[in-house]
C-alpha positions in Angstrom: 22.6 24.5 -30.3 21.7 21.3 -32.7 24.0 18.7 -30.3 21.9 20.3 -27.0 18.4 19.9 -28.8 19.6 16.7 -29.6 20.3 15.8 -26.1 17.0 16.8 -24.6 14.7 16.2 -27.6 13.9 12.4 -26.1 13.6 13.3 -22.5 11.5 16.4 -23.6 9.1 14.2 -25.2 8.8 11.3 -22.3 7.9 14.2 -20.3 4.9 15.3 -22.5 4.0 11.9 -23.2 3.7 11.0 -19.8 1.4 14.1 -18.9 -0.7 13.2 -22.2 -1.2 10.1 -21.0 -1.4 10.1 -17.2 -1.4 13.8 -17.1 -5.3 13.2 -15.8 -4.9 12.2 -12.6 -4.2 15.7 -11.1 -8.7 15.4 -11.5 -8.5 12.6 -9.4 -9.8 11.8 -5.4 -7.7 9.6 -3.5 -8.6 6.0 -2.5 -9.3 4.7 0.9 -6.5 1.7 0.6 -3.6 3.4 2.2 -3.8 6.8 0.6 -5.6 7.8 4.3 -3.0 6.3 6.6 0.0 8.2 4.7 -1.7 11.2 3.8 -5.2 12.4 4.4 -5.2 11.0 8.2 -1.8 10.2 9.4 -1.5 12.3 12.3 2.3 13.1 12.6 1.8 14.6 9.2 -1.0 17.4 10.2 0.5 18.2 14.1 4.6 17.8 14.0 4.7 20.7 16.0 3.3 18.5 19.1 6.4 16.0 19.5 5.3 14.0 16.8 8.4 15.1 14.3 10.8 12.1 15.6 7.9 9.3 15.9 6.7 10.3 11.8 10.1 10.0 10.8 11.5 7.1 12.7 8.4 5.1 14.4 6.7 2.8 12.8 3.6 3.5 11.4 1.6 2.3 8.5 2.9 -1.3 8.8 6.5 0.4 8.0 9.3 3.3 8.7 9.4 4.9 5.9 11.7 8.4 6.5 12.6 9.9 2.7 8.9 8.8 1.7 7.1 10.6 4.8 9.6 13.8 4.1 8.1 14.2 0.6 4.6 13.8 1.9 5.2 16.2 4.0 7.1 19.1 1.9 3.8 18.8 0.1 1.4 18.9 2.9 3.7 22.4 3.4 2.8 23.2 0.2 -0.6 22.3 -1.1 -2.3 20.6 2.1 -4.5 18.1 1.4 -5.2 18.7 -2.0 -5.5 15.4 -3.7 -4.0 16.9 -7.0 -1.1 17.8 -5.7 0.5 14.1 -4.4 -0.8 12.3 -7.6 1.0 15.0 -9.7 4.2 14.2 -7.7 4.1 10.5 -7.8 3.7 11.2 -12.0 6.7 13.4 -12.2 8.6 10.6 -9.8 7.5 7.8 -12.7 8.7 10.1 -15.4 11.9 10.5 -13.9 12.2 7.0 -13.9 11.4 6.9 -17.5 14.4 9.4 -18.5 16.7 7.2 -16.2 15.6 4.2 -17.8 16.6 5.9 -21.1 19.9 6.8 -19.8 20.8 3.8 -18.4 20.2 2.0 -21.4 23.0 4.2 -22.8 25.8 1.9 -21.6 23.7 -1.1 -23.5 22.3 0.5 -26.6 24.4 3.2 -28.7 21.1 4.1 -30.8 18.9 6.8 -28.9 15.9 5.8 -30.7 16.2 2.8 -29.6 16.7 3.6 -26.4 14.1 6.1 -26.5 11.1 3.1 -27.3 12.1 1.3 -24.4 11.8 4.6 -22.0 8.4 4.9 -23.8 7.3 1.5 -23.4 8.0 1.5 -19.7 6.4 4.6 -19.1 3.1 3.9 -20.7 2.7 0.6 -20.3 -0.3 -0.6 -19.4 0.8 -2.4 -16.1 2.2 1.2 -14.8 -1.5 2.3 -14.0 -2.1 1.1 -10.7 1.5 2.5 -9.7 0.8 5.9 -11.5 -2.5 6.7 -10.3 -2.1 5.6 -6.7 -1.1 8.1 -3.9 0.4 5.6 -1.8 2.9 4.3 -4.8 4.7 7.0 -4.1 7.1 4.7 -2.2 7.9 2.5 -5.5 8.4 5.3 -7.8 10.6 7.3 -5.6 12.4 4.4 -4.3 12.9 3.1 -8.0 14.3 6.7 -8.9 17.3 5.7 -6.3 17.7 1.7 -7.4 17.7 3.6 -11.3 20.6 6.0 -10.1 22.8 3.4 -8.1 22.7 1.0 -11.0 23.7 4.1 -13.3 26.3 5.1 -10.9 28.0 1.9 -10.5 28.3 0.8 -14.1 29.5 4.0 -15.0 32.1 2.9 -12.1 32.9 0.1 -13.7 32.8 1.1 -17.4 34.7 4.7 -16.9 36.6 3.7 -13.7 34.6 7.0 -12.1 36.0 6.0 -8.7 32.9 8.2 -7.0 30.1 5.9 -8.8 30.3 2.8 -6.0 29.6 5.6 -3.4 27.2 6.8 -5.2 25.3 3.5 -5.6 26.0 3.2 -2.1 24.5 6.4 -1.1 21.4 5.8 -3.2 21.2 1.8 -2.1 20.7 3.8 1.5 18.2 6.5 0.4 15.9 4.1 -1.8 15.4 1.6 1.7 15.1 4.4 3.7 11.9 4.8 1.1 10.8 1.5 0.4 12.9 -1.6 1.3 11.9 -3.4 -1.9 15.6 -2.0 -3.6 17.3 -4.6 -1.0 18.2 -6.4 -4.0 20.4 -4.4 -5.2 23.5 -5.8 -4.6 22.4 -9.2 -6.1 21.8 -7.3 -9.3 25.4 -5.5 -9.1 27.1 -9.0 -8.7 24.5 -10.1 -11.9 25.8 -7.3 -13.3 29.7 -8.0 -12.9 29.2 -11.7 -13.7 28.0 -10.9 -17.3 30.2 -8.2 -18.0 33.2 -7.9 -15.8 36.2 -10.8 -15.7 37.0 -11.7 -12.3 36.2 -14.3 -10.0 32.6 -14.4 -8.7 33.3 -15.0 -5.6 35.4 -12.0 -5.4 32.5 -10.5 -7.2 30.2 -11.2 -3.9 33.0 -10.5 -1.2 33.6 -6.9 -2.6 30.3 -6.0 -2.1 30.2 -6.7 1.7 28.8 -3.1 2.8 26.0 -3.3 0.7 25.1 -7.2 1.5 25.7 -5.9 5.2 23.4 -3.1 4.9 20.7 -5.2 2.7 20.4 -8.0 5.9 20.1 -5.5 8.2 17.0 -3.6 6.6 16.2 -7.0 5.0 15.7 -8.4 8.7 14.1 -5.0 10.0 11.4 -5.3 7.8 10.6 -8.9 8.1 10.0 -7.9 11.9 7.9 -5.2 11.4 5.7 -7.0 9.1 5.3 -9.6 10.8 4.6 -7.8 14.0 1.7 -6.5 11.9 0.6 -9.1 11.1 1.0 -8.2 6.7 2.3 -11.3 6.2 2.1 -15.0 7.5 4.2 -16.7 5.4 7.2 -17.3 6.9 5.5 -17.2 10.7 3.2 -19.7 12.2 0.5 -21.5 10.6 0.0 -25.2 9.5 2.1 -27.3 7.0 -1.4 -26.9 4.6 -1.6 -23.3 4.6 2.4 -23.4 3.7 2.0 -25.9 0.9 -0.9 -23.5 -0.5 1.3 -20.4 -0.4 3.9 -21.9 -2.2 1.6 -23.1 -4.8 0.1 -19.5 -4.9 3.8 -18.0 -5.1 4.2 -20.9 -8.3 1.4 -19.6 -10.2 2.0 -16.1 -9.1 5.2 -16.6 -11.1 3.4 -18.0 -14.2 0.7 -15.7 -14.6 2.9 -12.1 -14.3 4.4 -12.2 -17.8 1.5 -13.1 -19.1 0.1 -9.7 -17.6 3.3 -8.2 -19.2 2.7 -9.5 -23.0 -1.1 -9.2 -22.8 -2.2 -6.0 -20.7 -6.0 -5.9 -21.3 -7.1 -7.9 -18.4 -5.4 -6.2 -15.6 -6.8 -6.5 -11.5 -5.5 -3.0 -9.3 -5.5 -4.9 -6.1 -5.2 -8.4 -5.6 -7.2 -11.0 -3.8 -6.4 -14.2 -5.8 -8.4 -17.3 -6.3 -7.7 -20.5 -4.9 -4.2 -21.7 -5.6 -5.2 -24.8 -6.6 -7.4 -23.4 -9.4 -4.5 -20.9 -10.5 -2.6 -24.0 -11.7 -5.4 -25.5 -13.7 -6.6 -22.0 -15.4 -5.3 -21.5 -19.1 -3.4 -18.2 -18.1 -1.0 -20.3 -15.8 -0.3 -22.6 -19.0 0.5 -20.1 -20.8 2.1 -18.0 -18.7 4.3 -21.1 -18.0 5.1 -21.6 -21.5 6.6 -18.0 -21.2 8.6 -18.8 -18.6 9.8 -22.2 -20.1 10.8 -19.7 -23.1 12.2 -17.0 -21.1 15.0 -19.8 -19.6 16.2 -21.4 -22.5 16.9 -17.9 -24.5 18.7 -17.0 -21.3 21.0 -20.3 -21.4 21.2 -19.2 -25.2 22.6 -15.7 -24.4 25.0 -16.8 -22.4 26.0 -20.2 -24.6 26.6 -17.2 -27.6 27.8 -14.3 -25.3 25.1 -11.9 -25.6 25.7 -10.3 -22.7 23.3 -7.4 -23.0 19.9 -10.2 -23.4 21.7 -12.1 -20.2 22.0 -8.8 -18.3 18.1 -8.0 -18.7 16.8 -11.5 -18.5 18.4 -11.6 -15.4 17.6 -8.4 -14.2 13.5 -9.6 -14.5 14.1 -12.6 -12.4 16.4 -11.0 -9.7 13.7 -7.9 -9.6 10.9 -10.6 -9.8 12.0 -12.5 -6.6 10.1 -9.8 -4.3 7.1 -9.8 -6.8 6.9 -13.3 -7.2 5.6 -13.7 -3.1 8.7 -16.1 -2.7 10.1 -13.2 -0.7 7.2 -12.8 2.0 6.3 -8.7 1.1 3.9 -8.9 -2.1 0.2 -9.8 -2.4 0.2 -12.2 -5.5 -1.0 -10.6 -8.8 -0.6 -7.0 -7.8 0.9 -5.7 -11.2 2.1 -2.5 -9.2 5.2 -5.1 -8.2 6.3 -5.3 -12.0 7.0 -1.6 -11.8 10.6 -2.6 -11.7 10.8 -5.9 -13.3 9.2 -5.1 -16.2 12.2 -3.0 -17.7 14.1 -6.5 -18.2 11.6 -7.5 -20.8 10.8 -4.0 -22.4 14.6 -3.8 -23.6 14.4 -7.2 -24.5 11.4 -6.6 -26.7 13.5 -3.4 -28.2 16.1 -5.4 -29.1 14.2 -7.5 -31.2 12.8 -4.7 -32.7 16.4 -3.4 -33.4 17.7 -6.8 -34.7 14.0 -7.1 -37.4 14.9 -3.1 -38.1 18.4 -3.9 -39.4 17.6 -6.8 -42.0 16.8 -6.3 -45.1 13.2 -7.4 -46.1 10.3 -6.2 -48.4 7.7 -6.2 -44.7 10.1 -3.9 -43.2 8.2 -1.5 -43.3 5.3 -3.2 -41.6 7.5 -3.5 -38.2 7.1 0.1 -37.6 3.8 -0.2 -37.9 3.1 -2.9 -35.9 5.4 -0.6 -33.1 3.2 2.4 -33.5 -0.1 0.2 -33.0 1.6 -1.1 -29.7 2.3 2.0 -28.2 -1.1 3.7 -29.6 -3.1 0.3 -27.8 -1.2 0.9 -24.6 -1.5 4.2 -24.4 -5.6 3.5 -25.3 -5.8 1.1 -22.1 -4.0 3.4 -20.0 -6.4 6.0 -20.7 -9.6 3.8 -20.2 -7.9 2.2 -17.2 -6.5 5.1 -15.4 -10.0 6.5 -15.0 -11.3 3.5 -12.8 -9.0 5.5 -10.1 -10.8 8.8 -10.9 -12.6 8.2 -7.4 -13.7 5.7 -4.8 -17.0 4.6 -6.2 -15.0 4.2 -9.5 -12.5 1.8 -8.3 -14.2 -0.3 -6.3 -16.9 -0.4 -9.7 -13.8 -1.7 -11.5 -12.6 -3.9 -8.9 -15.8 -5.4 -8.9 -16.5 -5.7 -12.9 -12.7 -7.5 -12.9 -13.4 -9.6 -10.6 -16.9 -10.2 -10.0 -16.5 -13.2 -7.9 -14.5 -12.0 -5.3 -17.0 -10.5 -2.4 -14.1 -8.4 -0.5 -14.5 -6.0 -3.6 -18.6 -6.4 -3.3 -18.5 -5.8 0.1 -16.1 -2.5 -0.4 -18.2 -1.5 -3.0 -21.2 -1.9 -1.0 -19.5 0.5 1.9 -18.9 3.0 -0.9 -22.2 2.9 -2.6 -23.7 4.0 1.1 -21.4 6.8 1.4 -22.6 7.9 -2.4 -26.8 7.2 -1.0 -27.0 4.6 -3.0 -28.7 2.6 -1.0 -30.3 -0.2 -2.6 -27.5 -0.8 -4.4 -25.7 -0.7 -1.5 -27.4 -3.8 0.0 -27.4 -5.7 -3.0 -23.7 -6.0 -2.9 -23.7 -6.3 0.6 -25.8 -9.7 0.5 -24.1 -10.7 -3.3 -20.9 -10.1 -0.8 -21.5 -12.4 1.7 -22.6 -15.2 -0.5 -19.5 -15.0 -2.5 -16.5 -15.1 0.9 -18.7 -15.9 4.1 -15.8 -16.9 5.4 -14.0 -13.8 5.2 -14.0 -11.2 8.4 -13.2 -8.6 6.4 -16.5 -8.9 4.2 -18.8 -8.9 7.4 -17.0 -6.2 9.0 -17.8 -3.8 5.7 -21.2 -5.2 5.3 -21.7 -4.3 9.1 -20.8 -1.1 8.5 -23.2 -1.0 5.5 -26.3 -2.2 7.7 -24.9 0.6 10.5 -25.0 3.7 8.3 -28.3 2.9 7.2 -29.7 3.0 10.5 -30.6 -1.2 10.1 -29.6 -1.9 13.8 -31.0 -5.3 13.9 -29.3 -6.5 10.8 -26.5 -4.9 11.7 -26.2 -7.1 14.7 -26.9 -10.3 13.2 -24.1 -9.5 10.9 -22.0 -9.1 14.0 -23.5 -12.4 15.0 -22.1 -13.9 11.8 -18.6 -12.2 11.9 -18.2 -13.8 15.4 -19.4 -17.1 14.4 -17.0 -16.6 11.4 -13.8 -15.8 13.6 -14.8 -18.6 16.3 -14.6 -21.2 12.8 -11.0 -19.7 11.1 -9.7 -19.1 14.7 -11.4 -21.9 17.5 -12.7 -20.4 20.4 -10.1 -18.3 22.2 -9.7 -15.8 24.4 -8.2 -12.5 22.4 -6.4 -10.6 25.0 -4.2 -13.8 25.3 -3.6 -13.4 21.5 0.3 -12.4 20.7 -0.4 -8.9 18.8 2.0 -10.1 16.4 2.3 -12.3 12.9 -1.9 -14.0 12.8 -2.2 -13.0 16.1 -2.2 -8.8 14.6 -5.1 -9.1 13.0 -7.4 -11.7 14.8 -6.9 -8.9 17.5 -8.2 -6.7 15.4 -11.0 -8.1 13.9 -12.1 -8.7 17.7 -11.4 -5.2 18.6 -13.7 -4.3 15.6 -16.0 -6.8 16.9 -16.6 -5.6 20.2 -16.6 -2.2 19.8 -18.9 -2.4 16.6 -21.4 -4.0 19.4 -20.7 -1.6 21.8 -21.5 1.2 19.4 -24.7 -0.1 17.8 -26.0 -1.3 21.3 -25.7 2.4 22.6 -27.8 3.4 19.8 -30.7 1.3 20.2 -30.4 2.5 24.3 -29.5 -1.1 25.5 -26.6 0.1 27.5 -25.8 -2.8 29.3 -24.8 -4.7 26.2 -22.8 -1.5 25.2 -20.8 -0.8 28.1 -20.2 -4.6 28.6 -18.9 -4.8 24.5 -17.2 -1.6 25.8 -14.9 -3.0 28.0 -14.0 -5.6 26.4 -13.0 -3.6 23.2 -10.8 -1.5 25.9 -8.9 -4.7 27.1 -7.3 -5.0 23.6 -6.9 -1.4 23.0 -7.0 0.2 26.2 -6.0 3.7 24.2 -8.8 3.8 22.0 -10.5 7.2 22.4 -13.9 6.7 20.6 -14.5 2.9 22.6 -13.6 4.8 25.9 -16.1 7.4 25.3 -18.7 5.1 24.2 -18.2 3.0 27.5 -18.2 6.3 29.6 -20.8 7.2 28.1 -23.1 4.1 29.0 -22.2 4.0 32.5 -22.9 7.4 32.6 -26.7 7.0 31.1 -26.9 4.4 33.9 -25.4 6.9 36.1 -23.0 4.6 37.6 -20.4 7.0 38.2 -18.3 5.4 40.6 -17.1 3.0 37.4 -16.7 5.9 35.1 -14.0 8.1 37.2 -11.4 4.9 37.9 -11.8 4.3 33.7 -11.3 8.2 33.0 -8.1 8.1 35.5 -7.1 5.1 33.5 -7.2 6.9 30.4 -6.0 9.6 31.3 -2.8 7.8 32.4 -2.7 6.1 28.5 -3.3 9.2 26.6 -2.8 12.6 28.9 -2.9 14.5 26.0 -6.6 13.8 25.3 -9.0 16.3 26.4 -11.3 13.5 26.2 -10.2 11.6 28.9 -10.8 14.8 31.3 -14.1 15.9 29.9 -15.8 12.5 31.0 -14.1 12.8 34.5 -15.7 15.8 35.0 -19.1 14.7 33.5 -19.3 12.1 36.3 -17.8 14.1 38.8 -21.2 16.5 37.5 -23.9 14.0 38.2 -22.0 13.4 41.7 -22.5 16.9 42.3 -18.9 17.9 43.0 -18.9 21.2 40.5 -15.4 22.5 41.7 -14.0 19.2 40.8 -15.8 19.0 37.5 -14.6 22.7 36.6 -11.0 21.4 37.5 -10.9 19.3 35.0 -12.3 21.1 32.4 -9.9 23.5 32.6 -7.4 21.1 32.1 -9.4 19.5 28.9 -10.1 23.1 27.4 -6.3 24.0 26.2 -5.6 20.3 24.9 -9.1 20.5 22.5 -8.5 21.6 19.1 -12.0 20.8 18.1 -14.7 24.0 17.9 -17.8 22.7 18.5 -16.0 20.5 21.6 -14.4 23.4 22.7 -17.4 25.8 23.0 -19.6 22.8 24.6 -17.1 22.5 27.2 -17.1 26.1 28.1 -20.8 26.2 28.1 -20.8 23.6 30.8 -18.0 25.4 32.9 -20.6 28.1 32.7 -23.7 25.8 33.7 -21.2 24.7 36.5 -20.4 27.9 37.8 -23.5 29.1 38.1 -24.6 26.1 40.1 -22.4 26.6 42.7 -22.7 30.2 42.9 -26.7 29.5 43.9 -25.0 26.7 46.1 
């Protein structure tokens, strides 16, 4: 009974630490970056029953296919809907997983379990885990880190037991963790890291045996760099001028510098990224430092490997080979998003626990005082995690945060502005909204939030001249160009979609002040970049209509229909405008067809009222 109480004692107690700690998020709401996309409004996940099981699995969606990540979101829409508690308890229990693999993969490094055990602590309360804990959507690093854990378990134990099934293993969970998140694509560069420190043989014949999972890591490697750049999530190895280049790699540079400083000193930490100037990265005192670090960080690695310590080697080098899809130089992460340390970060933590194992085992009077200074260490991070964690207790909370961290940056204003409307705060609301603009006027993004701040509060006429400034503001990053002749790809992604939200914002806010002329023409030109939009075709219909020009409206409903023929919509405004021509049977036609594809009540019994109206007209006919 004593070896068995032994055995589970340490993962028994990362389990209740991590639910002391981060335990209250199952209180929290979810956040509108992302978390609505996978979750709360991803269609495929709330009507698979409609065709839709093959396109959530295996179409892209979301900027990315994710398959094993979409299949746990939806066992537990299955099994608790869309109760918010239920996926931020999930992605805990993913992170404390990783915590007891961390602690058993230090097992072939470190024979002392107590050891071991700090450095599963560390990692799974330190302070830069927050944004990755307490974030729905990070669901797709923690799981996906579960599989890079298990494959690097797998294959060591391959190569220090000669457990023949280990490298199929690894293989199998290489596969699994991509088919999550394609971040773990550096796997195999780690296994070769891995057999370079501690296995004697050639290292080219280190590289060559590894063929399937280079093979399989170019493949999804190049899969991804398609898809985001057909989204448009990242410019940086597509188009753009030989400045904006030179400033990325600068930012990439400082990005570098500044995340171990984030590491060593966690009690300044940003959620989501929008950096400052490159240029002004370099100059700040963090990047010094941070560089100092770094300087630091190299020549104890040439040290370990001048004096064969293999196990400081292994870990130094398992930061930096993590670190190369953090750092930005790989074009996937936003600069200074701490979530990307999530995996990294284990590199320095054992370091850090080796020290503390090498100061434990000499023999001076202050010894005592290192076990202190440990316990203060874990009690501070565990403090900032439970101060931090709260900023993601709701929406009005984070963007508060966001906003408090970096006061400066007016995407977070403007965001916060949105949410304080939604909460009716609504002086508030404005204040940020104009503190916003002031702070990135050059930023679409800020005038399409503050837009939408003007819009809810029913302040049409600022809400235009916002739109007036978001045009201007385009026509300046952009030049004056047509946007259907825009590639929908790379840059091209989203200037398409700012326009999109710039046309149909006008059509929308020009049918509310009755000045329908401006709204159907901002209608259709909304519709020539997204022809399938549902809401911009019904807000054009719906102007023609209340100019009763219903010869236009019938060819655009045909249209429609043609794009998406299984809308209802698309069939209730034919047979609107075949109502104010006065053909009834042709009007009732189609609302038969639009009554069985409505899933919406209130639609639904409006549509049958009118079949009603319509009937009874033509029976007086």
């Amino acid at each position: 009974m004593k070896p068995f109480i032994e055995k589970i004692k340490y993962p028994i107690a990362l389990i209740a630490s991590g639910l002391l700690v981060f335990g209250v998020v199952a209180t929290f709401s979810h956040i509108s970056i992302d978390d609505p996309a996978y979750v709360f409004n991803n269609p495929y996940l709330k009507n698979l029953m409609s065709g839709n099981i093959v396109k959530f699995f295996f179409q892209p969606y979301a900027n990315m296919i994710r398959p094993l990540d979409s299949l746990v979101y939806l066992i537990g829409y299955k099994l608790w809907g869309l109760a918010d508690a239920g996926y931020h308890m999930t992605n805990l229990l993913f992170h404390i997983i990783n915590s007891i693999l961390v602690f058993v993969l230090l097992g072939f490094f470190i024979k002392e379990r107590p050891y071991r055990f700090l450095a599963a602590l560390i990692f799974l309360i330190h302070p830069v885990q927050v944004e990755t804990v307490a974030w729905i959507s990070e669901q797709k690093s923690t799981l996906s880190t579960m599989f890079l854990l298990l494959a690097v378990i797998s294959y060591i134990k391959f190569r220090q037991e000669q457990w023949s099934a280990g490298k199929w293993i690894a293989l199998g969970c290489f596969i699994s963790g991509m088919l999550v998140k394609p971040n773990i694509v550096i796997l195999p560069v780690l296994l070769v890291w891995y057999d370079f420190v501690y296995v004697r043989q050639s290292f080219l014949k280190n590289i060559l045996e590894k063929y399937y999972f280079w093979i399989l890591s170019v493949i999804v490697g190049m899969i991804y760099l398609f898809f985001v750049h057909k989204t448009g999530f990242t410019t940086t190895l597509f188009g753009g001028s030989l400045s904006s280049h030179i400033l990325t790699t600068v930012g990439n540079i400082a990005g570098i510098a500044q995340y171990p400083l984030a590491m060593i000193f966690p009690f300044y930490i940003h959620m989501v990224a929008y950096p400052d100037h490159p240029i002004m990265l370099v100059l700040s005192p963090q990047f010094l430092i941070s560089l100092l670090v770094l300087i630091g960080a190299g020549y104890a690695m040439y040290f370990a490997y001048k004096h064969q310590q293999k196990t400081v080697l292994f870990f130094i080098g398992w930061y930096y080979i993590n670190f190369l899809l953090a750092s930005g130089v790989i074009p996937i992460a936003y600069q200074g998003a701490v979530r990307y340390l999530y995996i990294p970060v284990i590199g320095p933590i054992v370091l850090f626990v080796m020290g503390v194992k090498w100061l434990h085992n000499k023999d001076y009077p202050a010894k005592k005082g290192l076990i202190v200074a440990v316990s203060l260490i874990l009690c501070s991070y565990a403090t900032i995690d439970l101060v931090s964690v709260r900023a993601w207790k709701n929406e009005l909370a984070f963007w508060k945060y966001q906003v408090w961290s970096q006061p400066n940056n007016g995407r977070d204003r403007a965001f916060l502005a949105d949410t304080l409307v939604v909460y009716h705060y609504d002086g508030p609301a404005i204040e940020q909204a104009r503190k916003a603009v002031v702070f990135s006027p050059d930023d679409p993004v800020v005038w399409s939030k503050v837009f939408t701040v003007y819009y809810r509060l029913g302040m049409y006429d600022t809400a235009i001249q916002t739109l007036d400034a978001l045009h201007k503001t385009l026509i300046r990053n952009y030049g004056a160009l047509d946007p259907v002749l825009i590639p929908d790809s790379g840059v091209g992604y989203d200037v398409r979609n700012y326009y999109f939200f710039l046309y149909s914002s006008y059509a929308d806010v020009y049918f509310k002040t009755s000045n329908y002329d401006s709204s159907v023409m901002y209608g259709k030109k909304a519709l020539a970049l997204q022809p399938a939009n549902e809401h911009v075709f019904a807000l054009t219909a719906d102007g023609l209509l209340m100019q009763h020009k219903e010869d236009e409206v019938l060819p655009l409903s045909h249209e429609f229909i043609k794009l998406v023929p299984g809308s209802s919509t698309g069939y209730l405004i034919r047979a609107l405008a075949y109502e104010q021509t006065g053909k009834f049977g042709n009007a009732i036609s189609n609302l038969d067809k639009a009554l069985p594809l409505c899933k919406d009540t209130l639609r639904r019994d409006y549509m049958i009222q009118k079949r009603k109206e319509m009937n009874e007209l033509m029976m007086r006919r």
